[in-house]
N, C-alpha and C positions, 0 to 999 in steps of 0.2 A: 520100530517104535512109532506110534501114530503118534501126530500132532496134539492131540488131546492130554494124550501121558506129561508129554512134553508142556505143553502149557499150563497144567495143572501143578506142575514144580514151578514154572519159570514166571507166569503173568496169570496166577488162579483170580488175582483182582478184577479183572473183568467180568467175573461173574453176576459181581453185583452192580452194573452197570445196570440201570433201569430205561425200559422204555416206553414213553408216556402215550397214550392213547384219548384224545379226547372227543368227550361228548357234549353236545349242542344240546340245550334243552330250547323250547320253542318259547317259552312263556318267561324264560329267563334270561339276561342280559351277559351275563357273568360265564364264562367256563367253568367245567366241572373234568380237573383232572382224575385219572387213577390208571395208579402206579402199578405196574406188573414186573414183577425179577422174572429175568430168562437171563437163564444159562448161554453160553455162546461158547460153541466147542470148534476149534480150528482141525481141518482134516485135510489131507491132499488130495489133491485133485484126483478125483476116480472115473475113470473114461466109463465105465461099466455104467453109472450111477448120475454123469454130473451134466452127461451131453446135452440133454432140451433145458434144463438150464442158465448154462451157457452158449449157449445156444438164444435164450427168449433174453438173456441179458445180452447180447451183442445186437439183437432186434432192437430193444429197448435203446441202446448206446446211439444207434443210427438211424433211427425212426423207420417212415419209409423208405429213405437211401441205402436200405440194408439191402435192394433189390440190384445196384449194381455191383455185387460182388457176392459170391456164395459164402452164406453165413456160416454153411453146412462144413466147406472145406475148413475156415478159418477157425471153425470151433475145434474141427479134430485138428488142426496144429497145437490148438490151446492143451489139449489132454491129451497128448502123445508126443510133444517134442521134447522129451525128458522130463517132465511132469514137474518143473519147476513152478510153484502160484501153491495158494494157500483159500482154503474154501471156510468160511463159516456155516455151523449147522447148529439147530438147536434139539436136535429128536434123534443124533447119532448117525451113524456114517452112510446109512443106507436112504437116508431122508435126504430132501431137495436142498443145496445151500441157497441161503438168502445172501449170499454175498462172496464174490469170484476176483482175486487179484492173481494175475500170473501175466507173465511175458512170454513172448516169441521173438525170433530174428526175423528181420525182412531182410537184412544184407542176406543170408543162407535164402532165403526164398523168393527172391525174385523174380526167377522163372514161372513160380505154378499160378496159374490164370489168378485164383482169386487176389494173392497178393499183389500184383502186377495193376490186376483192375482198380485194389482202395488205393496203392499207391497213385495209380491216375486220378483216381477221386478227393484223393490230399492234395496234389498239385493244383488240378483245376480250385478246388477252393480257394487254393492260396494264392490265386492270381493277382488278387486286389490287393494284396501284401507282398511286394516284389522283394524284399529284400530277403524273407520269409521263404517266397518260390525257390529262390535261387540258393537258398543252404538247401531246403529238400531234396531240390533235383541233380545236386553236385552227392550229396551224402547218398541218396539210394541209385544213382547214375550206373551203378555195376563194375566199375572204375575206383573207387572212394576206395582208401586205407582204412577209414573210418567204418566202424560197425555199428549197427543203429538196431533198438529193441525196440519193439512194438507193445506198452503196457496196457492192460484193459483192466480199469477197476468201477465194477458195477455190484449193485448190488439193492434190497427194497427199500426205498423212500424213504420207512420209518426205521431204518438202519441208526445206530446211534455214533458219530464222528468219532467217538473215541474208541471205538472197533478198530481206525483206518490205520493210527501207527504203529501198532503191532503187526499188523498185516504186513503194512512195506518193510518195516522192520525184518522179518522172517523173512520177505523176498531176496532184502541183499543178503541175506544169510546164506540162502538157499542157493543165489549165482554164483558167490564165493567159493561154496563147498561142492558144487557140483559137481561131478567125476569129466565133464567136458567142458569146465570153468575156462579154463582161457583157449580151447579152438569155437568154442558156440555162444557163452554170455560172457565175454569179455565185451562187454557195450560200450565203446566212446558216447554214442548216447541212445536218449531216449524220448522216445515220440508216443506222447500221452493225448488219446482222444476223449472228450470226455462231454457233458451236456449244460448249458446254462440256459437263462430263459428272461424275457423283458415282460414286461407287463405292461398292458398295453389296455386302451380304454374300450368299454364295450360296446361293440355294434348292437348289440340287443335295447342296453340302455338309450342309447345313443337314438336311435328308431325312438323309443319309448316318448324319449323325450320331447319328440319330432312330431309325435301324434298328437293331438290337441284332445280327444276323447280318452286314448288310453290313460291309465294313473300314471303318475309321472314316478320316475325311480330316484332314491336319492342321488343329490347332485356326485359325480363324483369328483376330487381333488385333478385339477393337470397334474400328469404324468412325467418326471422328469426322464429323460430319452439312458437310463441304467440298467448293467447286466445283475441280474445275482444267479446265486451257486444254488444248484442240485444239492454239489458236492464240498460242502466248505473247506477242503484242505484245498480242495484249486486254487484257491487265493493264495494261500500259500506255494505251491508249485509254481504259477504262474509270475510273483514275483522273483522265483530263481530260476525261471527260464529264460534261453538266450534267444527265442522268440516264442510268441504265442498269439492268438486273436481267433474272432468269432466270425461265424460263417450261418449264412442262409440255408436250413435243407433244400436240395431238390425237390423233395419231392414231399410235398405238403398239404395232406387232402383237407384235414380235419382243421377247422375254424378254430381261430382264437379259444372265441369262447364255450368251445366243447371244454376248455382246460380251465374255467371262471375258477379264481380263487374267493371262497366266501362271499361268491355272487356279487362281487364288485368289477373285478377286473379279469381280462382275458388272460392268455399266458404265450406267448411267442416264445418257442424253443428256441434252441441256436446248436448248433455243433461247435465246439473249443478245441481246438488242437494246441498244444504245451511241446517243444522241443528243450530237455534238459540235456548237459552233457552229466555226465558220471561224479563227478565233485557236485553240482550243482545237485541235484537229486537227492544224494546223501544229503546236505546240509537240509533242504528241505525238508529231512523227515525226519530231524534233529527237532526242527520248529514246530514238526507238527506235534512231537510225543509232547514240548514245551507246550504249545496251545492247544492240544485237547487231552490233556491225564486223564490216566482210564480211571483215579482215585480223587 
């Protein structure tokens, strides 16, 4: 039975979730919303159908840092490690999802190159967070009793947040019922990467200002030194995580203000790494169906 059938009994309210689209007019001050219903149909992960994908969503998750570690392997864990994760589509199963949550083990995979590399590439981040280092590197050491899942939930921009707790929702459903529940997702915990970004003042402006012939750009407000969310259930996760913190990409070609938001300010990404254990996790995603109802 596909996902679809099943949520069409169980959570058909998400249908009428709307998502907003807006347009800018040039001569006018005001925004001009309009509203479009899309359908959102929950399908499982289809190796056949979901690979580039998930695949451009794990690009997107790690920016250019996706180069130390093969995105290629890490995706087909994602659709072939018993097809645990739940995909959103709006144009039916054969169509691209706009939105990918599913797990993997790293305890079970420590050996194959690409895990071994993000694992390096988790630790070195979390250098600067010792206390932080030393849970990661004692939990995936290869020695630990403890089992650790790897969550990846991405998905496009204008995704709407009350998609997110049905999703996890169906996840721990899916670990639960698994036919290899307790020797492969039996997770003591879990290790959620994910993206946040600071906004940060504009060097473009900034020049502008500086030039005595150019026009000068509106002044802009000082910037208090704050993250915000991609993803707004992070904040919630993050407050039930037994650590968590932001990290610098390595590898960062493209300028602030290639990412201007409404031509005011730049956008400094960050990489966010979330370690929850097992209790912890659940409760957060109690708060999340609490702050975002899909009604």
């Amino acid at each position: 039975m596909s996902k679809r059938t099943k949520e069409e009994l169980e959570n058909d309210d998400l249908s009428d979730i709307d998502v907003s689209s807006t347009d800018e007019e040039e001569e006018q001050e005001e925004e001009e919303q309009e509203m479009v219903n899309v359908d959102f149909d929950f399908f499982d992960l289809n190796p056949a159908i979901d690979f580039h994908a998930t695949k451009n969503f794990l690009r997107q998750l790690f920016g250019e840092d996706s180069a130390f570690f093969s995105i290629s392997e890490i995706t087909d864990l994602f659709l072939t490690e018993g097809h645990v994760g739940t995909t959103i589509k709006t144009d039916g199963k054969e169509s691209d999802p706009f939105f990918v949550l599913s797990v993997i083990s790293l305890t079970d995979n420590l050996s194959k190159p690409s895990i071994k590399a993000m694992i390096k590439y988790f630790l070195e981040k979390t250098n600067k967070k010792p206390q932080f280092n030393v849970v990661l590197r004692q939990l995936l050491s290869g020695t630990s009793k403890s089992r650790v899942g790897l969550i990846v939930s991405e998905r496009l921009i204008n995704m709407p947040v009350e998609t997110v707790p049905p999703m996890y929702t169906m996840l721990q459903e899916e670990i639960e019922k698994a036919d290899n529940a307790d020797s492969e997702y039996n997770f003591d915990y879990y290790l959620i990467p994910s993206r946040v970004y600071k906004l940060v003042t504009s060097v473009i402006d900034q020049e502008l200002e500086e030039t005595p012939s150019a026009k000068k750009s509106k002044k802009q407000q000082p910037l208090a030194d704050t993250i915000d969310y991609y993803h707004y259930e992070d904040e919630i996760l993050e407050q039930n995580a037994a650590h968590h913190g932001y990290f610098d990409y390595t590898n960062q070609t493209r300028e602030s203000d290639s990412r201007r938001v409404f031509n005011d300010y730049g956008i400094d990404p960050k990489l966010s790494l979330m370690l929850l254990d097992k209790a912890a996790l659940k409760k957060a995603v109690l708060e999340m169906q609490a702050a975002f109802p899909a009604n």
